[in-house]
C-alpha positions in Angstrom: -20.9 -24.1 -0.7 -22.1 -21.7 2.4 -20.9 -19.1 0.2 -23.1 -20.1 -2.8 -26.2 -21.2 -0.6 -26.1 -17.6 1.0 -25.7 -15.9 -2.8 -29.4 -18.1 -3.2 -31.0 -16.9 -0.4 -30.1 -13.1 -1.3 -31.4 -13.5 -4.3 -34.3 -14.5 -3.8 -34.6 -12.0 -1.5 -34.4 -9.4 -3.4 -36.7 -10.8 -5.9 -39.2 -10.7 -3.1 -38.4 -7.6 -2.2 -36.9 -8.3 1.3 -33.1 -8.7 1.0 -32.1 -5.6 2.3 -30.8 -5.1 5.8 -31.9 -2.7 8.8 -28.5 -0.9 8.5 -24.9 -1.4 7.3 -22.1 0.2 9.4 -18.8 0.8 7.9 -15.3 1.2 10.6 -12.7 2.6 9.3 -9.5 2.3 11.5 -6.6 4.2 11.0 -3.4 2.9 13.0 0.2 4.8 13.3 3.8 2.9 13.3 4.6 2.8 16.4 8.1 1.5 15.9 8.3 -0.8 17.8 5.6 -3.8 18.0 3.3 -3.2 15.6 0.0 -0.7 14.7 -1.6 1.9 17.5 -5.0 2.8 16.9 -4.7 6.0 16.0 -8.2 7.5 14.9 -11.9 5.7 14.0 -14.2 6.7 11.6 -18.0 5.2 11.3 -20.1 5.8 8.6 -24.4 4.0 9.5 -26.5 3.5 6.7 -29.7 3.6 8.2 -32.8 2.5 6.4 -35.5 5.0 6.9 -39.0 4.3 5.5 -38.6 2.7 1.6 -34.6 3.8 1.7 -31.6 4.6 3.6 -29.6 7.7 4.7 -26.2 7.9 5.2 -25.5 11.0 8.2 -28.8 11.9 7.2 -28.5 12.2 3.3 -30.2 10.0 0.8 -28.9 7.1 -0.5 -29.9 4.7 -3.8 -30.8 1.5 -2.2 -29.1 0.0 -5.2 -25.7 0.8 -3.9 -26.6 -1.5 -0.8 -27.5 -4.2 -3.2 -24.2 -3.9 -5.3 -22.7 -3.9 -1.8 -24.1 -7.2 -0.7 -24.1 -9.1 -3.8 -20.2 -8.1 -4.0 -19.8 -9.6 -0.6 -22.1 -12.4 -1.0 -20.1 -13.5 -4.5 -19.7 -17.3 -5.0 -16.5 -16.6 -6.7 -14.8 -14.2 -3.7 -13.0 -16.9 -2.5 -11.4 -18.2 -5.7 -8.0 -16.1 -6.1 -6.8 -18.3 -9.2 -4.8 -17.3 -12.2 -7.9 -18.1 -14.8 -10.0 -15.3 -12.4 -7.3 -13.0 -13.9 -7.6 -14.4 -17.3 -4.0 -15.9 -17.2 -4.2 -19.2 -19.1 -1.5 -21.1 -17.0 -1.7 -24.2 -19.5 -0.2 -21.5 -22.8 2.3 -20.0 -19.9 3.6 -23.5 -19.4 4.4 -24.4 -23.1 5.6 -21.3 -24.4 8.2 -19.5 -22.4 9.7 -17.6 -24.7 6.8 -16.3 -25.7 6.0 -14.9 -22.0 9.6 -13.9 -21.9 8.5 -11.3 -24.7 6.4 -9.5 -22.5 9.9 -8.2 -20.3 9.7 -4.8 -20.1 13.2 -4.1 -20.4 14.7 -6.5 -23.0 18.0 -4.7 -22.8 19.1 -5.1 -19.6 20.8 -8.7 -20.3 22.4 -10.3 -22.8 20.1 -13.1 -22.7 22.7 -15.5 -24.0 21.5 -19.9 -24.0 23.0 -19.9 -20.2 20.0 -17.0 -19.1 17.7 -17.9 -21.8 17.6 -21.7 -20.4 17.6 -20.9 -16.4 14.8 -18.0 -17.3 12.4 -20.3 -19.6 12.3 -22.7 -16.6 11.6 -19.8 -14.0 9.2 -18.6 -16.6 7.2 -22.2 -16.5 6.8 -22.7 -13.1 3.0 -21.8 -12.1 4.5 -21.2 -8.3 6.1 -18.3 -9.5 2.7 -16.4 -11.3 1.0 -17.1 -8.6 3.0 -15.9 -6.1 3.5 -12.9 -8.0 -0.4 -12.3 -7.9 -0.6 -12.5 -4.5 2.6 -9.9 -4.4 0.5 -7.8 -6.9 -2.8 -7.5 -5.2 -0.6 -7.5 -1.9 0.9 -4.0 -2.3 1.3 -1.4 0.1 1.5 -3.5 3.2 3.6 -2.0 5.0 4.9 1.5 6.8 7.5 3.4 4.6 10.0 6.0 5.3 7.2 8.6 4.3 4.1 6.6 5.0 3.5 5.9 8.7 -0.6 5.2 8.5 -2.2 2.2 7.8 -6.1 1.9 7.0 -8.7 -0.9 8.1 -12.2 -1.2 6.7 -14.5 -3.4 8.8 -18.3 -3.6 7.2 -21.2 -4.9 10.0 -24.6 -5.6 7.8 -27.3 -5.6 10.7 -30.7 -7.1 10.5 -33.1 -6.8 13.1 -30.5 -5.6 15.6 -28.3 -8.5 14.8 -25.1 -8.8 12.9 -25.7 -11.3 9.9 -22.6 -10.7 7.9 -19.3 -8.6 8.7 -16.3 -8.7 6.3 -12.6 -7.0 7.6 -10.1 -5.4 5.0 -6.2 -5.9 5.3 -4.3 -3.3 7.1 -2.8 -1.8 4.2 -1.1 1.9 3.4 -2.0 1.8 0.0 -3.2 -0.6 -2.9 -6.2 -2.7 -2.7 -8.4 -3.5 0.2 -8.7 -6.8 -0.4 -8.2 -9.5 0.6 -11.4 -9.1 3.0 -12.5 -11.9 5.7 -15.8 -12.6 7.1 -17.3 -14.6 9.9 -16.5 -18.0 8.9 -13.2 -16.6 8.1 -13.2 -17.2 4.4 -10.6 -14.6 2.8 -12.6 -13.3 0.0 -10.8 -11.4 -3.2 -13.0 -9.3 -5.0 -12.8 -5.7 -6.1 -16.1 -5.1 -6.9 -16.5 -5.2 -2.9 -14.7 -1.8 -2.8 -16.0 -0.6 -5.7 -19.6 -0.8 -4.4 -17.8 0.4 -1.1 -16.9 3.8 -2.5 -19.9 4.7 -4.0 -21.6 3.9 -1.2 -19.7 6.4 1.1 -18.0 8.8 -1.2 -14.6 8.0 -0.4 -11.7 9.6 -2.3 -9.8 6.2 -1.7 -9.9 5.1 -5.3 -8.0 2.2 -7.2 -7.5 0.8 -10.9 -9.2 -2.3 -11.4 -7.0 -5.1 -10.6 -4.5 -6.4 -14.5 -5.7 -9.1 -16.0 -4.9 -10.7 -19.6 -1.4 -10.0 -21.4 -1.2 -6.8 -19.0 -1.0 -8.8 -15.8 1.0 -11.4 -17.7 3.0 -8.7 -18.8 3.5 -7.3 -14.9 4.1 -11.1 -13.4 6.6 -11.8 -16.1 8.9 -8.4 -15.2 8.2 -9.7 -11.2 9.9 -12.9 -12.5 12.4 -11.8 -14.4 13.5 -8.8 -11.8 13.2 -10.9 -8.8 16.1 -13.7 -10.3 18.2 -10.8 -11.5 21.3 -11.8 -9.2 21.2 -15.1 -11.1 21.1 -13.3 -14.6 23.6 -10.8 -13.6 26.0 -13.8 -12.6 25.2 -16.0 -16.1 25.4 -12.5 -18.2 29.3 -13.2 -18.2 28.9 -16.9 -20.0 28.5 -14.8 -23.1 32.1 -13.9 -23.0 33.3 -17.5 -21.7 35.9 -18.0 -24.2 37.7 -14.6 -23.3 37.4 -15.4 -19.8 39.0 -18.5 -20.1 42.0 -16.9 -21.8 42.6 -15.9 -18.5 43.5 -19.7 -17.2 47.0 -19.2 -18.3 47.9 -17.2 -15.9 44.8 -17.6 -13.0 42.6 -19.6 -11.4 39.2 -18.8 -12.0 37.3 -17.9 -9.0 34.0 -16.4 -10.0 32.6 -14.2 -12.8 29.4 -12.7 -13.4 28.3 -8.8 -14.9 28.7 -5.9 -12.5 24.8 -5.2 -11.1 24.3 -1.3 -10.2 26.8 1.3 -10.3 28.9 3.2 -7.6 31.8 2.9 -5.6 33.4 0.8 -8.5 32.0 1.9 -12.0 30.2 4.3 -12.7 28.7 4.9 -16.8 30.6 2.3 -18.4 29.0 -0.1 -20.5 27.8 -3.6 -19.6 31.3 -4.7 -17.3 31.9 -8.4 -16.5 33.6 -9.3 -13.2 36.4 -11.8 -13.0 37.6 -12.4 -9.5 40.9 -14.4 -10.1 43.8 -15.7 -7.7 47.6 -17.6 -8.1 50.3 -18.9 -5.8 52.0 -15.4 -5.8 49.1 -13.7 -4.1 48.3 -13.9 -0.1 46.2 -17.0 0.3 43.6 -13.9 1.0 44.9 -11.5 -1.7 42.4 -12.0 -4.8 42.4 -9.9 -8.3 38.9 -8.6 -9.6 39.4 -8.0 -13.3 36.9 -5.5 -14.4 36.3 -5.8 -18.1 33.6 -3.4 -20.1 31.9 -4.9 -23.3 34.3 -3.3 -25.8 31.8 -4.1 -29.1 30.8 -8.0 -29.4 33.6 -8.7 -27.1 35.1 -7.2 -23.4 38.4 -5.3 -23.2 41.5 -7.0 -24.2 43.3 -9.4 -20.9 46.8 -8.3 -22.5 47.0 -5.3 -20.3 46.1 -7.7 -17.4 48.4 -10.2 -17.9 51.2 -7.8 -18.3 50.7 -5.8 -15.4 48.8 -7.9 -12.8 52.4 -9.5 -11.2 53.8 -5.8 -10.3 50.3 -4.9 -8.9 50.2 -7.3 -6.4 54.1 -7.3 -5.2 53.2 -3.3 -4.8 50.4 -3.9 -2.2 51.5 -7.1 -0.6 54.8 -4.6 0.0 52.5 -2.4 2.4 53.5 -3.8 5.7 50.8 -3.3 7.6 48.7 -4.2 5.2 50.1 -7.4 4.8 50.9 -8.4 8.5 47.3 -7.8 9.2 46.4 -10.2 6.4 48.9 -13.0 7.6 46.9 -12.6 11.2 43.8 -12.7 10.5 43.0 -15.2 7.2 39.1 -14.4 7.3 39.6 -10.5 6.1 40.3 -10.4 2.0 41.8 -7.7 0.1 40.6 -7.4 -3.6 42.8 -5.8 -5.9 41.0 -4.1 -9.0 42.0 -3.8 -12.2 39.9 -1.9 -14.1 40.1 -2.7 -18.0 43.8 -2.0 -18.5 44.9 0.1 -15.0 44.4 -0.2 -11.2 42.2 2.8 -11.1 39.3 4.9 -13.1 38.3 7.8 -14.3 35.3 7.7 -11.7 37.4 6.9 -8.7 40.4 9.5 -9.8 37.2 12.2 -10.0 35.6 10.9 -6.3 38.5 11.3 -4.5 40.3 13.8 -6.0 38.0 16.0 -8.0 39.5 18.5 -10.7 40.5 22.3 -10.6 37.2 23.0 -11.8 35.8 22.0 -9.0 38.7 23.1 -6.6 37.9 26.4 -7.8 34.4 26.0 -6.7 35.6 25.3 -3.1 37.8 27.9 -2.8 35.5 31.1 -4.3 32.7 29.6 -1.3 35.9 30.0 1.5 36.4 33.3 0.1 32.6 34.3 0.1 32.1 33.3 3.7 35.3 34.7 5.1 34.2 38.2 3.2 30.5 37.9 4.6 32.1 37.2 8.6 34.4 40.7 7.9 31.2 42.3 7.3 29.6 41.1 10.1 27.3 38.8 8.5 25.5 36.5 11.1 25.0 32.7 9.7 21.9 30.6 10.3 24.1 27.9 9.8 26.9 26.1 10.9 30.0 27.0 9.0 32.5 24.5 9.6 30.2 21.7 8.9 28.8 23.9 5.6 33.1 24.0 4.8 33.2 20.0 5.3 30.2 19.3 2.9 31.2 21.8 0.4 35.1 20.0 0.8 33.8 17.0 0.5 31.6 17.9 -2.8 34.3 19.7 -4.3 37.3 18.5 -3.3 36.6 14.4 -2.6 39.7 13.6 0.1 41.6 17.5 -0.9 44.6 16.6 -1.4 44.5 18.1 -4.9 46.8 15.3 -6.9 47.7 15.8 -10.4 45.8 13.6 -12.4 49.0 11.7 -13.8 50.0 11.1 -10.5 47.1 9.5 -9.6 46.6 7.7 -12.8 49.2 5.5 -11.5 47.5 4.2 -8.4 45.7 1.2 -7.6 42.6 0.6 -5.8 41.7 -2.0 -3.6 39.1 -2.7 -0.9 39.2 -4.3 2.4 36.4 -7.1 3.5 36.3 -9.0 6.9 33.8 -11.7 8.0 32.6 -8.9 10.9 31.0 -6.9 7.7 33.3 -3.9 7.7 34.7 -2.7 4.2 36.9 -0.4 3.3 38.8 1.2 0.4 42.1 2.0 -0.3 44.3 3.6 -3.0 47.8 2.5 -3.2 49.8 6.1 -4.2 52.5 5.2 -7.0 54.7 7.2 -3.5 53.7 3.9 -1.8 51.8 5.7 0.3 48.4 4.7 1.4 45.0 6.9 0.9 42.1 5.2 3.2 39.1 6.6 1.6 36.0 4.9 2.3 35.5 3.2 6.1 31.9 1.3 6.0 31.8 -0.1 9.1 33.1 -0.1 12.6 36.7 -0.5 11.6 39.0 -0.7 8.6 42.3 -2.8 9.9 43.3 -1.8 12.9 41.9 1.7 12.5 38.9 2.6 14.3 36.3 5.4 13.8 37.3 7.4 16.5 40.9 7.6 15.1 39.2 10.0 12.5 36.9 11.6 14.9 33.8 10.1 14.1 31.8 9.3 16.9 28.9 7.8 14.9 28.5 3.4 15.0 27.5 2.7 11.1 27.2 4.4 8.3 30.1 5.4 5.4 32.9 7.8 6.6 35.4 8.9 4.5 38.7 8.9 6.3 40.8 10.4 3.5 43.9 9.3 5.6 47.3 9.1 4.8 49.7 6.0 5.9 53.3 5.1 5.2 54.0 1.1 4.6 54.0 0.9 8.1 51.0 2.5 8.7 52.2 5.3 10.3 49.8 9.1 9.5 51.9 10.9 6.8 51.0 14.1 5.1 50.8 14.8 1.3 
């Protein structure tokens, strides 16, 4: 209402002639991460309007008294403080009765399956109001906060003064990019309009510029991939009911822990197709010993479980045979070990290529030894530090260097290590019995600390690339 009755009073106003204000000064604020607790002021800039004679001037130039008036009747909108769906042009009444409709308007149709098990838990996700209009406030929202490469944030605070009083001041959001709304003003109403920075920007020439806010199919369209993206765990987990029945062939021989379609790729798959993820377990496996079956969609089906149920008994005596990886699982019942089996062996062609490589690549390695070694003989002084240049191009090249031929290593088995203090690890099971540690994320991997491979960093991903006997002594190739 106080909103409404002002919007009156300027009005007529400006019919009579007498709306406009002494001057209007604009802050801009511009605060710097500090890091720690919060924004430091780092810079203010003020731009005064100034009304001189029958207009204004702006640091002494001319300016159209009809950008004040867009200005104020921007601020002094009826409708700023209505942030509704309808505003948008979202009729929330259609949304509600035609889901699948909406559902349509997914971006990226391909990414699931979208069997009844998705279709019905989406449809319901894709109903609920809540969700749009969360997803608004998310929209309009954007740019909140500092990023790895954006460590300003702007604040716009806008004083209208008449006779030497202030009779209306609005304040931006702190924001890094996006829209400067929502404003506030004196009665601390938030007020969402963009026609308030609109009339802003012409008013002081900023570069600053942003679309005008989606509305219609093309916001519906932006809300319903927000949806749909932001319950992606959940459709990544009920992607795998599509190949229930082949699943459940495995209940022969398993129980059925989980199952749900690998999200992302890395560290496990790499450019396979769509791969569902069976995590199984039986009474001849370590009460913390569990089987992740890794199957890729092989046409309308996954890979066959014959290779699984063939092999999987072996798999597991072979690792629960590594002593100290077994003693350290009888002591301490909160770490798991998963043992993978990836379509129909224990290992893949993008694990064989991380840690081992190929002579291709070897080759690569070894011509860069030789090119350095021939640039020292001649006297060549480096900018850079050599041995750590030799561990990255190692590393690249060669994954753990031990240079393994590829049937060899076709016959290992991977598995990773989990325990409830975070730390993961993974392993390779040599068909030697020896033991390859080859990724440490975490503090410690077993018994095995950092340190005991020279890394004095706390966190991050270390590759080890040591060596163990069953007993978990350090053994060579």
């Amino acid at each position: 209402m106080r909103l409404y009755l002002a919007f009156i009073l300027l009005t007529s106003l400006s019919a009579a002639g007498q709306t406009l204000p002494d001057s209007i000064v604009i802050i801009r604020n511009t605060y710097v991460n500090n890091f720690t607790d919060g924004d430091n002021l780092y810079r203010t800039d003020r731009f005064s309007v100034v009304q001189k004679g029958n207009g204004y001037t702006l640091e002494g130039d001319r300016i159209a008294s009809a950008k004040i008036t867009d200005l104020l009747l921007a601020i002094q909108d009826p409708s700023n403080a209505n942030n509704s769906l309808s505003k948008y042009q979202i009729d929330t009444n259609w949304i509600k009765n035609n889901a699948s409709e909406v559902l349509s308007y997914y971006s990226n149709k391909e990414r699931f399956a979208w069997n009844e098990k998705q279709k019905e838990f989406i449809y319901k996700e894709l109903t609920h109001l809540e969700n749009y209009r969360n997803g608004l406030k998310e929209y309009l929202s954007s740019g909140c906060c500092y990023t790895m490469h954006n460590s300003y944030k702007n604040e716009y605070v806008v004083q209208v003064y008449t006779k030497n009083r202030i009779t209306e001041e609005i304040k931006s959001r702190k924001y890094v990019w996006g829209y400067k709304m929502p404003w506030s003003n004196q009665a601390g109403d938030t007020l969402y309009n963009y026609a308030i920075e609109r009339a802003l920007a012409k008013l002081i020439g900023t570069q600053e510029r942003t679309e005008e806010p989606l509305k219609g199919n093309k916001l519906l369209g932006h809300l319903a991939n927000r949806i749909v993206d932001n319950n992606e765990n959940t459709l990544y987990v009920l992607s795998a009911y599509t190949y229930m029945k082949e699943i459940e062939e495995l209940e022969t021989d398993f129980e059925i822990l989980s199952f749900d379609e690998v999200q992302g790729r890395g560290r496990y798959i790499w450019n396979e197709p769509a791969t569902m993820r069976v995590r199984l377990r039986n009474k001849i496996m370590l009460d913390n010993v569990n089987l992740v079956f890794l199957a890729s969609k092989t046409g309308k089906t996954i890979y066959s479980r014959d290779s699984l149920k063939k092999d999987y008994k072996s798999y597991i005596e072979r690792i629960q045979s590594v002593n100290f990886v077994s003693d350290y699982l009888k002591s301490h019942p909160n770490t798991r070990l998963d043992i993978y089996y990836f379509n129909n062996k224990g290992i893949n062609d993008y694990n064989i290529e991380s840690v081992n490589k190929n002579p291709k690549e070897w080759k690569l390695h070894d011509d860069y030894l030789k090119s350095l070694e021939t640039s020292q003989k001649l006297g060549v002084k480096f900018s850079f530090d050599v041995d750590k240049a030799i561990k990255t191009s190692q590393q690249v090249h060669c994954g753990c260097n031990y240079r393994f031929e590829r049937g060899y290593l076709e016959q290992a088995i991977f598995f990773e290590i989990k325990d409830d203090a975070g730390n993961s690890s993974i392993w390779f099971l040599l068909p030697d019995g020896k033991v390859l540690l080859y990724i440490m994320d975490g503090m410690t991997a077993l018994n095995f600390k950092r340190s005991d491979f020279n890394d004095t960093k706390e966190y991050g991903i270390i590759y080890p690339c040591g060596m163990f006997d069953k007993k978990g002594n350090r053994v060579t190739k």
